[in-house]
C-alpha positions as CSV (number, residue, x, y, z in Angstrom):
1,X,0.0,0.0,0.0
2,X,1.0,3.0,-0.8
3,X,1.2,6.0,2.0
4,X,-1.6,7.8,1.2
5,X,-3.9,4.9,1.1
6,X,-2.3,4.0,4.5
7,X,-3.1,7.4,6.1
8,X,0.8,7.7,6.8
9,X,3.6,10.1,5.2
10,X,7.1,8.5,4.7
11,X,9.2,11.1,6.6
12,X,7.2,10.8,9.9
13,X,5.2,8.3,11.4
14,X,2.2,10.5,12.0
15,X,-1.3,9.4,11.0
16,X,-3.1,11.7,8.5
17,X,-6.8,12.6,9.1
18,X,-9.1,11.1,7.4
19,X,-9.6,14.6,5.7
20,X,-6.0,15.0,5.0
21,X,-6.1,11.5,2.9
22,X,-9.2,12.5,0.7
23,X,-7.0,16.2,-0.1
24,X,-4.3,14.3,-1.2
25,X,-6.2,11.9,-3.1
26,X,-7.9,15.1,-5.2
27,X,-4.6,15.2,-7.2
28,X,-3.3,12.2,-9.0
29,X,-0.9,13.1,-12.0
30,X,-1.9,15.6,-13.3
31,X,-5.7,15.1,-12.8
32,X,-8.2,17.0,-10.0
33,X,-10.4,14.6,-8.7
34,X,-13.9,15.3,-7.4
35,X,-16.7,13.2,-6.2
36,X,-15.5,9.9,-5.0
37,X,-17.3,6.5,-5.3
38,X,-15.7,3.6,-3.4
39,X,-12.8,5.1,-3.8
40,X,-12.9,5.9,-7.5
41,X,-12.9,9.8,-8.6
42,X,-16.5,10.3,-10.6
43,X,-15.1,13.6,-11.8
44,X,-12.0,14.5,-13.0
45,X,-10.1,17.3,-14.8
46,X,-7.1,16.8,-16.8
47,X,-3.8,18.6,-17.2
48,X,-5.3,20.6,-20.4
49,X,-8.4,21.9,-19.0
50,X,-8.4,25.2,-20.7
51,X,-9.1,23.6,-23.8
52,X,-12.3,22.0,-22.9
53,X,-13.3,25.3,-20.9
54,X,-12.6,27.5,-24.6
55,X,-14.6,24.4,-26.4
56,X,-17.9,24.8,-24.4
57,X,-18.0,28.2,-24.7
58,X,-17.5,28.1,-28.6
59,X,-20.1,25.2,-28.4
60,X,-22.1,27.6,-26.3
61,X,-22.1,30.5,-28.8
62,X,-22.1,28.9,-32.1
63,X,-25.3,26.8,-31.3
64,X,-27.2,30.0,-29.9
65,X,-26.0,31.9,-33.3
66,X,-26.9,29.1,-35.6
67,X,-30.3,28.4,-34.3
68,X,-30.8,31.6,-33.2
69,X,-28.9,34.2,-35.3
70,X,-27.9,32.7,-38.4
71,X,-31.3,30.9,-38.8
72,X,-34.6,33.3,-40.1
73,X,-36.7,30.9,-40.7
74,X,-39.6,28.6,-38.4
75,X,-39.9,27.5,-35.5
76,X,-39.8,24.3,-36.0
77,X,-36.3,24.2,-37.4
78,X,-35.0,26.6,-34.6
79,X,-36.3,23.5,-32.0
80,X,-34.4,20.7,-33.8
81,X,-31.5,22.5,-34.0
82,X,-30.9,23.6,-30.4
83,X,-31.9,20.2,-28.9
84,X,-29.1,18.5,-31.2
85,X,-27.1,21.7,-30.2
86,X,-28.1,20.9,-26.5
87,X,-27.4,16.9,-27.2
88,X,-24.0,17.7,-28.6
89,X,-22.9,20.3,-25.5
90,X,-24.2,17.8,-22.7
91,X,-22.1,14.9,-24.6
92,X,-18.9,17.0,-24.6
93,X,-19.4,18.1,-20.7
94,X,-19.9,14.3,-20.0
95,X,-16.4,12.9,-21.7
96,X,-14.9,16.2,-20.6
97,X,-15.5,15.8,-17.4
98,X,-16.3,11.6,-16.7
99,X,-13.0,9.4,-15.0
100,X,-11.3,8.4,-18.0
101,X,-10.5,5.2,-16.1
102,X,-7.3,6.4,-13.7
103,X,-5.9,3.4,-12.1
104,X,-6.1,3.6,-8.3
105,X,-5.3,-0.2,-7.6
106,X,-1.8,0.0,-6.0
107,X,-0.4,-3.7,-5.2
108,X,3.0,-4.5,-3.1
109,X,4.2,-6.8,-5.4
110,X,7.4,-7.2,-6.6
111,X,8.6,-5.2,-10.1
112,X,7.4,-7.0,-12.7
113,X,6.4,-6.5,-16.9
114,X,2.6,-4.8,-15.5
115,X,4.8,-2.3,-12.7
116,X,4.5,1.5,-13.4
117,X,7.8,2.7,-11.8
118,X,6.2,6.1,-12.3
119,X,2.9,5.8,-10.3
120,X,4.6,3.3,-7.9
121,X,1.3,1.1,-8.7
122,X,0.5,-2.3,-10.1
123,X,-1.1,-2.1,-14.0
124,X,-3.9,-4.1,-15.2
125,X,-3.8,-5.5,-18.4
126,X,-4.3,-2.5,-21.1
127,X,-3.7,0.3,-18.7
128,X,-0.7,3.0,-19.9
129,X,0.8,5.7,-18.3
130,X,-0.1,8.8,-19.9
131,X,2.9,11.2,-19.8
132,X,0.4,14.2,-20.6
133,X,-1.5,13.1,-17.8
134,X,1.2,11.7,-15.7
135,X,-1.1,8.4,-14.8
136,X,-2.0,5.5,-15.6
137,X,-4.7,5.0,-17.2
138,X,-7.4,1.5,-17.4
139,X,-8.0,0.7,-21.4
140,X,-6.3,3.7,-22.3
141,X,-7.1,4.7,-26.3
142,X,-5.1,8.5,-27.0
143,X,-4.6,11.5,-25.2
144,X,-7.5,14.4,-25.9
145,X,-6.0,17.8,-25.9
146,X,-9.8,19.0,-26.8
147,X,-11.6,17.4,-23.7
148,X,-8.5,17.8,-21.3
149,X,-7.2,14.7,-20.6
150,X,-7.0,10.9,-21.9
151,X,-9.8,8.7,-23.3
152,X,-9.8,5.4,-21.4
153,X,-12.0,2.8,-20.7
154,X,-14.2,5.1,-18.5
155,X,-15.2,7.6,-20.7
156,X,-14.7,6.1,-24.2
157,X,-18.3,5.4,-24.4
158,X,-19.0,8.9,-23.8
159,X,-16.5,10.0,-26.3
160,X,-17.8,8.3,-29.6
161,X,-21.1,9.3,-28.4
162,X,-19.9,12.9,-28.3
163,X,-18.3,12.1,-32.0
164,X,-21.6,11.1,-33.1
165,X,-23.3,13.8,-31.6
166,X,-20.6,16.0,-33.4
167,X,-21.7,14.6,-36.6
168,X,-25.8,14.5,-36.7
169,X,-25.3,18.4,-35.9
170,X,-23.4,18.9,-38.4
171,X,-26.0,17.1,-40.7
172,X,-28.8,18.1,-39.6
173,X,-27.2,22.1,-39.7
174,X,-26.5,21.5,-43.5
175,X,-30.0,19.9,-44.0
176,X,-31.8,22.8,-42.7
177,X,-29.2,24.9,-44.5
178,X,-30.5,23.1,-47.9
179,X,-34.0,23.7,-47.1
């Protein structure tokens, strides 16, 4: 176990509150971590998160415009638009913000091939360190500058439902373009 999990620091032999463990277990990596289940972050905000801050607003702004601005036309049109403008900005706040997967499983075996020297923790099969992200991460896929942080088997999901929520506003924007 490691000393967090143990409610200990290395230099001294002085217990940590029970408060002082959950601070310390808010930053892993790179990653903030909020709202724990079980000990598993539900939320978490990667190294990048600028990017996915400047994404939602753009999201924000260029759905209001289109359906609202851009778009003279009924009502009708104006209602499908914003609720696949509202379908695609929830989506994007989901994988942006969902647990990618971090892996909080620390072991006290030996070195061996599924170590991370980095983390100090025993790795699953399919979990990477990220060196964006400076964790490992469960069924790790790429690292995301656009939502933050990594896609991983937590919030991969999430993500290709936030691609194809990406693309059927995009249709249906050029289809009521056309008409």
């Amino acid at each position: 176990m490691n000393d967090i999990e143990n409610g200990q620091i290395e230099d001294e032999d002085v217990p940590l509150s029970p408060n002082e463990v959950k601070q310390l277990k808010r930053k892993k990596g790179s990653q903030y971590c909020f709202w724990f289940r079980n000990d598993e972050p539900l939320i978490t905000i990667g190294p990048h998160w600028p990017f996915p801050l400047f994404l939602t607003v753009v999201l924000i702004l260029g759905t209001y415009y289109i359906g609202f601005i851009f778009y003279k036309s009924d009502i009708l049109f104006r209602i499908v638009q914003s609720c696949s403008g509202l379908f695609l900005i929830l989506t994007f706040l989901i994988t942006a913000l969902k647990n990618q997967g971090i892996n909080y499983k620390s072991s006290n075996t030996a070195f061996t091939e599924h170590w991370c020297s980095i983390c100090s923790m025993h790795k699953s099969k399919g979990t990477i360190h990220c060196k964006d992200c400076n964790i490992c991460i469960r069924g790790y896929d790429h690292h995301c500058i656009w939502i933050g942080k990594c896609v991983g088997e937590g919030n991969q999901f999430a993500f290709n439902v936030f691609i194809l929520a990406f693309l059927v506003f995009f249709l249906i924007n050029y289809v009521l373009l056309l008409i």
